[in-house]
Each structure stands twice: as structure tokens, then as C-alpha cells.
C-alpha positions as CSV (number, residue, x, y, z in Angstrom):
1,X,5.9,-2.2,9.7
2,X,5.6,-5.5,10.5
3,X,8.5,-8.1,10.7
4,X,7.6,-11.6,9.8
5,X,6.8,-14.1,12.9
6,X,9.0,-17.1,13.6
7,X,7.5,-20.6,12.4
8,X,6.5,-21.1,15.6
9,X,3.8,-18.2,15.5
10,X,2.6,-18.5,12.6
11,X,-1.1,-19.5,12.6
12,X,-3.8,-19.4,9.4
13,X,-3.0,-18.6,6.6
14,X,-4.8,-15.3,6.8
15,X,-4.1,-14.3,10.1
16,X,-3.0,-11.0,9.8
17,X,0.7,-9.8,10.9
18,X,0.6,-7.6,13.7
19,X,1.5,-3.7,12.3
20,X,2.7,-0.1,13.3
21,X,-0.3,2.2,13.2
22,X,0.8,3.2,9.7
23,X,0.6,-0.1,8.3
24,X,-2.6,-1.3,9.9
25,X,-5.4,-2.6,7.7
26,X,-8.4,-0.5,7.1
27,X,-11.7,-1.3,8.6
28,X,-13.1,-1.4,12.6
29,X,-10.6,-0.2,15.1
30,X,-7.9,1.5,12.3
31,X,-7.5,4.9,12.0
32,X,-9.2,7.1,9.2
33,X,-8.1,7.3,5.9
34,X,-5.3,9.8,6.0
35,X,-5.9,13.2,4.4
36,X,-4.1,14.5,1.1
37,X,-2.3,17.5,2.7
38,X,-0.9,15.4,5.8
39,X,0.3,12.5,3.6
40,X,2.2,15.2,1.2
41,X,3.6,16.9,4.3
42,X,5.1,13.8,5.7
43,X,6.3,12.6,2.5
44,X,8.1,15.7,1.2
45,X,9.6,15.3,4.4
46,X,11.0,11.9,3.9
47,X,11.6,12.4,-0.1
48,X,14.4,14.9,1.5
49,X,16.3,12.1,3.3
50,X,15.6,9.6,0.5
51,X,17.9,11.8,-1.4
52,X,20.4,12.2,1.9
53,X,20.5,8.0,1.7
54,X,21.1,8.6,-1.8
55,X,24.3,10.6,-1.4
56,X,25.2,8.3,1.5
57,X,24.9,5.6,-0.7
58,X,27.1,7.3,-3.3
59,X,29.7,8.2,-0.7
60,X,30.1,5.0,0.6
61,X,29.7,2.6,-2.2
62,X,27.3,1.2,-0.6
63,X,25.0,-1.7,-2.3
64,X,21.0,-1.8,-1.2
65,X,19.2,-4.4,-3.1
66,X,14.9,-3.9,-2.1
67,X,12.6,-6.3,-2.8
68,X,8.6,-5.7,-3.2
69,X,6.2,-8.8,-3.6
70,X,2.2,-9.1,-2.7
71,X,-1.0,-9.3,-3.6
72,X,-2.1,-8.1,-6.9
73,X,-3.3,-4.2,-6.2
74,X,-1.2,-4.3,-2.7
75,X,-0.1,-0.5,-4.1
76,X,4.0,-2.2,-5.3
77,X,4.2,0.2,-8.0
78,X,2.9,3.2,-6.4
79,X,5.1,3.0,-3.5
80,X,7.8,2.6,-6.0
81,X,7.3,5.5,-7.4
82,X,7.0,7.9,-4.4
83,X,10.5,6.1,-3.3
84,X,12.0,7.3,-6.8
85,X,10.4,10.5,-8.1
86,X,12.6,12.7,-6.3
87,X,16.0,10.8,-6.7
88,X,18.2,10.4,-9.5
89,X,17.9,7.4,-11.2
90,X,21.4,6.5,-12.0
91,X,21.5,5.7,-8.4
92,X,18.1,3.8,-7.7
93,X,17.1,1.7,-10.6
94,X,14.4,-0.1,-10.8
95,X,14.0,-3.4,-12.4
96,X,10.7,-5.0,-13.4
97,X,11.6,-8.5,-16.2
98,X,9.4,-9.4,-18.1
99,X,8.3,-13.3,-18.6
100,X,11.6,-15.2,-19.4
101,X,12.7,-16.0,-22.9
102,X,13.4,-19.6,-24.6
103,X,17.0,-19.4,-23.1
104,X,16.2,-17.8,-20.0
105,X,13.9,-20.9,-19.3
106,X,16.6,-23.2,-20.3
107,X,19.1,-21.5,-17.1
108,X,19.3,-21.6,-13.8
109,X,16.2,-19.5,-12.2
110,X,17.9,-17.0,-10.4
111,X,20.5,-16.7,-13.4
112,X,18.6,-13.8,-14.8
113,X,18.0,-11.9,-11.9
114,X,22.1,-11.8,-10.6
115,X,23.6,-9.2,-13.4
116,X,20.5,-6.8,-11.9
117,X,22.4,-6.7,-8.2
118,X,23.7,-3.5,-6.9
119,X,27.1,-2.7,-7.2
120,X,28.7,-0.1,-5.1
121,X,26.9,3.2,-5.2
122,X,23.8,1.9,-6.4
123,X,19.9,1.2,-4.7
124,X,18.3,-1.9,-6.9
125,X,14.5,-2.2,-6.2
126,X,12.9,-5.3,-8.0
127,X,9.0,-4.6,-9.0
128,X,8.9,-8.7,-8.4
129,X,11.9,-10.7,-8.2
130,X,13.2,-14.4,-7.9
131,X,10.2,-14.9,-5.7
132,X,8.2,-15.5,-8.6
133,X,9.1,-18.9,-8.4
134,X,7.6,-19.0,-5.3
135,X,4.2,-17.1,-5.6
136,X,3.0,-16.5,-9.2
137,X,4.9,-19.6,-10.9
138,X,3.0,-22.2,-8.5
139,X,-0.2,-20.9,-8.1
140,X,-0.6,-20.5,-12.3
141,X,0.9,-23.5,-13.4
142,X,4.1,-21.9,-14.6
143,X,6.3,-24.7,-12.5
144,X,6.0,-28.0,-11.5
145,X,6.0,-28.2,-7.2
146,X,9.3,-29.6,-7.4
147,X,11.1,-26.7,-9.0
148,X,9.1,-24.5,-6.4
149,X,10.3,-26.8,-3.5
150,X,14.0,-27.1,-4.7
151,X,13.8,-23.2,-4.9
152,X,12.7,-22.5,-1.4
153,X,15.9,-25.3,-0.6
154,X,18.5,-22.9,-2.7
155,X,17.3,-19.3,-1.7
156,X,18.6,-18.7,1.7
157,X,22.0,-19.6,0.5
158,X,21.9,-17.2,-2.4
159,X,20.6,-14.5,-0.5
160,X,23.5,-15.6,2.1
161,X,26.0,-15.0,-0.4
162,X,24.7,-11.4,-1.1
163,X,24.4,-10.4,2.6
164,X,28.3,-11.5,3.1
165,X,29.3,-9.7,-0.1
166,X,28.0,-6.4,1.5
167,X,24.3,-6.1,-0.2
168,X,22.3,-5.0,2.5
169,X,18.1,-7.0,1.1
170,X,15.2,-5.7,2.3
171,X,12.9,-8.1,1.4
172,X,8.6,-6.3,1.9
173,X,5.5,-7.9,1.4
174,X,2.5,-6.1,0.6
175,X,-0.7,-7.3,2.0
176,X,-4.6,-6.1,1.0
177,X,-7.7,-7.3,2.2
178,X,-9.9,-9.3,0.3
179,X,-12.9,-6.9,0.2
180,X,-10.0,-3.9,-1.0
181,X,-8.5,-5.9,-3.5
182,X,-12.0,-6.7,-4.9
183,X,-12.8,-2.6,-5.0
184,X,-9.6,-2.2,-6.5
185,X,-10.0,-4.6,-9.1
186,X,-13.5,-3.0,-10.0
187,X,-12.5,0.3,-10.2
188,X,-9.9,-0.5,-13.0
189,X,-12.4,-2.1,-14.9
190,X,-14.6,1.3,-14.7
191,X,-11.4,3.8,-15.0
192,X,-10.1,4.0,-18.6
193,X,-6.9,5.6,-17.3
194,X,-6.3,2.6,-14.8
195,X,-7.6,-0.2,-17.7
196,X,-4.0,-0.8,-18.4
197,X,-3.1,-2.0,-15.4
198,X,-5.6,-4.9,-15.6
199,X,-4.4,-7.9,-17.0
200,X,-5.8,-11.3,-18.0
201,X,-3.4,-12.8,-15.4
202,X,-5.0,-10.4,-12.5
203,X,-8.4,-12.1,-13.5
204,X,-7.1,-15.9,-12.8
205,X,-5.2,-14.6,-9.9
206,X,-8.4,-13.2,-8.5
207,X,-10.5,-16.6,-7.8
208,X,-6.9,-17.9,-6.3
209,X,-6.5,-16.0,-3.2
210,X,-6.1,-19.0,-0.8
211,X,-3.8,-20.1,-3.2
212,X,-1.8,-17.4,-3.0
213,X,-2.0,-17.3,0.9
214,X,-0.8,-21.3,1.5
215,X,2.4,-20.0,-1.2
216,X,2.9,-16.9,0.7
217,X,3.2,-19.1,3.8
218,X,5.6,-21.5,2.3
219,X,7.6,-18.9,1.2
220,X,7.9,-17.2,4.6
221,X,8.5,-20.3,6.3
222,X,11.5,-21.5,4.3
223,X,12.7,-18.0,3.2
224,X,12.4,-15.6,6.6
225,X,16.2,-15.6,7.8
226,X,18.0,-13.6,10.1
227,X,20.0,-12.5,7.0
228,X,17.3,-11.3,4.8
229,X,13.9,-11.3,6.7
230,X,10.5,-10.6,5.3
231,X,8.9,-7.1,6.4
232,X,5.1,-7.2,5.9
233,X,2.8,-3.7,5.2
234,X,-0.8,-4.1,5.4
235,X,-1.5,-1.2,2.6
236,X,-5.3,-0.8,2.8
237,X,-4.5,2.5,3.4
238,X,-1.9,3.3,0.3
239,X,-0.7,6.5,1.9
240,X,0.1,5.1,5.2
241,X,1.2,2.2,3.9
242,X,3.8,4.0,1.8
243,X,4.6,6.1,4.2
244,X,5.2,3.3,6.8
245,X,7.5,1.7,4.0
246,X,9.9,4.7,3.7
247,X,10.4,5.0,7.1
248,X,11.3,1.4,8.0
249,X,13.3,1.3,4.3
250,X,15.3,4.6,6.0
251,X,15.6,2.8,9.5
252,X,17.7,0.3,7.8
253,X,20.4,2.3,6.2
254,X,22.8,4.1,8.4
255,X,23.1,7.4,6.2
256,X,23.8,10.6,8.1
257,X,21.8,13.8,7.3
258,X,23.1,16.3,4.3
259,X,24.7,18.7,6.0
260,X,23.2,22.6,4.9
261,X,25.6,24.4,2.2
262,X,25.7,28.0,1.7
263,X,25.5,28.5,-1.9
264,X,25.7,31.4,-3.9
265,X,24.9,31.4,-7.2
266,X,28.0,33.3,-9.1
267,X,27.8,36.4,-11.9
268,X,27.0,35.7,-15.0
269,X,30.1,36.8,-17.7
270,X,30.2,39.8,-19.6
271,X,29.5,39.4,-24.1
272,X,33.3,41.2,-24.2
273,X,34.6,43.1,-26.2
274,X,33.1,43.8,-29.5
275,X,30.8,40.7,-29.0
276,X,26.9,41.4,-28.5
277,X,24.0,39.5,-26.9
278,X,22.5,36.8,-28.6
279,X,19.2,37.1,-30.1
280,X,16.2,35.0,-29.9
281,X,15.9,32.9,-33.2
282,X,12.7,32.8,-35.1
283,X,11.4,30.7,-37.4
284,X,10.6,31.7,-40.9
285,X,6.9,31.4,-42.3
286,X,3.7,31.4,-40.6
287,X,3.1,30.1,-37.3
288,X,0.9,27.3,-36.8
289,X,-1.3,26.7,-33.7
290,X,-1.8,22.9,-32.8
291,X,-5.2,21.4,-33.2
292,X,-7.7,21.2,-30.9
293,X,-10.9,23.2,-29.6
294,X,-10.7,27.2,-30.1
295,X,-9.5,29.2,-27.7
């Protein structure tokens, strides 16, 4: 995992972040693809202390808040899901908005966002957030450069205020090559069970991508603070780069390990006296098998 370089270092607009071997970007000099069984072996492993943070979480009261943005295809939803199929979900909720209504346009921009913040016990993880207005929103034409600029002015401060009222932000950035987004793009189109996730906005977005990088920039540049810096994840590779996001996302939390119970399940009671075991039920009439090819 990569932590976002200091204004001072940062160079084109594509120069890639240095990265932790399970972040770095596929091609000459990174390591193979990583196999199946090794990725589902490391990550059963860390879905068991995602669920020790959990209870830490719930023991504590304390309030995470995770942010994912990138590049369309960067792998935000997948690594989502790996981080909450194996929690429970009245602890880590995740929250994706969809585009802003007549009189969400008419508020202030982070407005809609704040009643979505952790409170104590809770893990927040925005598929997308407030820095919408900072990515998307320019590069499209959904806000004039002002409103962009006076963002990137207010947004430290807000994020301030969250850090000091004990929200512990982790901000990641997802990053894919050009030549892997363009195969990952492509295969949606020839996949019927990944058409979905192609939209018409992925199409513009694709002929933008030095768009996207000089926004990207900005927003580091004005948004990287000591309180809430950026943490970038070169996801060529989905599985390492998951992997590497769990296991900087678990670096930050100071949980402790579940300690091991002995647990025994107990007897089941007796029917008592004069009562007898229930009997399955059965349904009157004729049983009907559902359609479909014969057996």
C-alpha cells in the first residue's frame, strides 16, 4: 500500500505511486498473477480478524469511516465485498447514493453525505463519497470549476472535524492501468453476467483518462493531510490488490485478537410429560416439481 507523496514529490500525472509487492501493477518486473487457492488461503485468514475488528469495534464504540475512490474498473466493489461477506452488517454498512435529488442539489454538497457517518460501534465504507465533487463532477460537466475549487478549500476542515470527533477516515484510491482498464471494459461488453456493470457514464469516462488524472492530482494535492491522508493500491492484480487493502485497513485499527472460547453446545429438553414430538407437516394435494429440463 502506497501512502500518497508530499506536493513536493509529486511528478506527472501518471507517474505511478511507489507500492508494497501486493499492490504493484501488473506487467514487466511484478510478480505473477496470484493463484486462486493462495489468495483464498490468505484471505480466510484475514476475513477472521475482519470479524475480531468487528467485535473491537463493537466493544469500544468505536467509529471507522473508509473511503474507496478510482478509476472506473479499479476492482472498488469487489474489494468491498470481500471486506463485508463474512461480517455482520449491522456493524459495517455500506453506502453507495445515488445521483442527488432536486433538493439535494439545492444544499450544501457534503450535506447529504454527514447523516451516513459512523456512530459508535459502527464501520461506514462509502462505494464513492463527497469526492465526487472532485473527480466525476468536473471531469463530466456536473459542476462548474468553481464549486470544485471552493470544495477542495472546505474539505480538509470537514474531514478535521470528524478526525477530532473520534472518526478514524481512511481515505484509498484505486489505481489501473490504461491497457487493464481497456481489457476490463471489453470483457463486460462480451460477458452478459458483467453487462450490468457497464454504464453509458463508463463509456464517456473512458476517452477522459487524462482528465481524470490532472483531477486526481488536484485532489491529492489539496486533500492529502496528516489527518486523513490518501492511501493508493495499484489493483492490476484484484487479488493482491485486495489483499494488500485489508491488511493496511487492519494496520490502522488497534483491535486485539478474539480470544478462543470453549463452547459447548448444551442438551436439548425433553417433550415432558404427556407431550409428544412434533411431526413434520405436509401439504395436502399433489406435489408439483418446478419447471425446467427433465431430470
Amino acid at each position: 500500500m502506497a501512502k500518497k507523496k508530499g506536493k513536493q514529490d509529486q511528478g506527472h500525472a501518471d507517474a505511478p505511486a511507489p507500492s508494497a509487492a501486493a499492490g504493484q501493477q501488473a506487467g514487466a518486473g511484478s510478480p505473477p498473477k496470484m493463484k486462486r487457492k493462495e489468495y483464498e488461503r490468505e484471505m480466510r485468514v484475514l476475513h477472521g480478524e475482519l470479524v475480531a475488528m468487528q467485535e473491537w469495534v463493537k466493544s469500544a464504540g468505536a467509529k471507522i469511516c473508509i473511503v474507496f475512490e478510482g478509476r472506473d474498473t479499479a476492482g472498488k466493489g469487489g474489494t468491498i465485498k470481500r471486506i463485508t461477506e463474512r461480517v455482520s452488517p449491522r456493524v459495517f454498512r455500506v453506502i453507495a447514493l445515488p445521483a442527488p435529488t432536486e433538493r439535494e442539489r439545492s444544499q450544501m454538497y457534503i450535506q447529504r453525505y454527514l447523516p451516513h457517518l459512523p456512530a459508535a460501534g459502527e464501520v461506514v465504507i462509502f462505494d464513492r463519497s463527497w469526492y465526487n465533487r472532485a473527480g466525476v463532477e468536473p471531469v463530466m460537466g456536473f459542476c462548474t470549476p468553481e464549486q470544485t475549487e471552493r470544495f477542495l478549500e472546505l474539505v480538509p476542515g470537514v474531514e478535521k472535524a470528524m478526525a477530532d470527533n473520534g472518526i478514524v477516515l481512511l481515505k484509498y484510491w484505486l489505481e489501473v492501468s490504461p491497457g487493464e482498464q481497456t481489457r476490463r471494459l471489453e470483457s463486460r461488453i462480451h460477458d452478459p453476467r458483467k453487462i450490468w456493470k457497464l454504464s453509458d457514464m463508463d463509456l464517456k469516462s473512458y476517452s477522459r483518462w487524462y482528465d481524470y488524472s490532472r483531477a486526481r492530482d488536484a485532489m491529492f494535492a489539496a486533500t492529502d493531510t496528516a489527518w486523513a491522508p490518501w492511501y493508493i493500491a495499484h489493483t492490476d492484480d484484484k487479488r493482491r490488490g485486495r489483499l494488500n487493502i485489508i491488511h493496511h485497513l487492519l494496520s490502522q485499527v488497534p483491535y486485539k485478537p478474539l480470544a478462543h472460547r470453549d463452547i459447548t453446545l448444551p442438551k436439548r429438553g425433553t417433550t415432558g410429560a404427556g407431550a409428544h414430538r412434533p411431526s413434520r407437516s405436509r401439504r395436502r394435494g399433489r406435489r408439483r416439481r418446478a419447471p425446467g429440463p427433465p431430470l
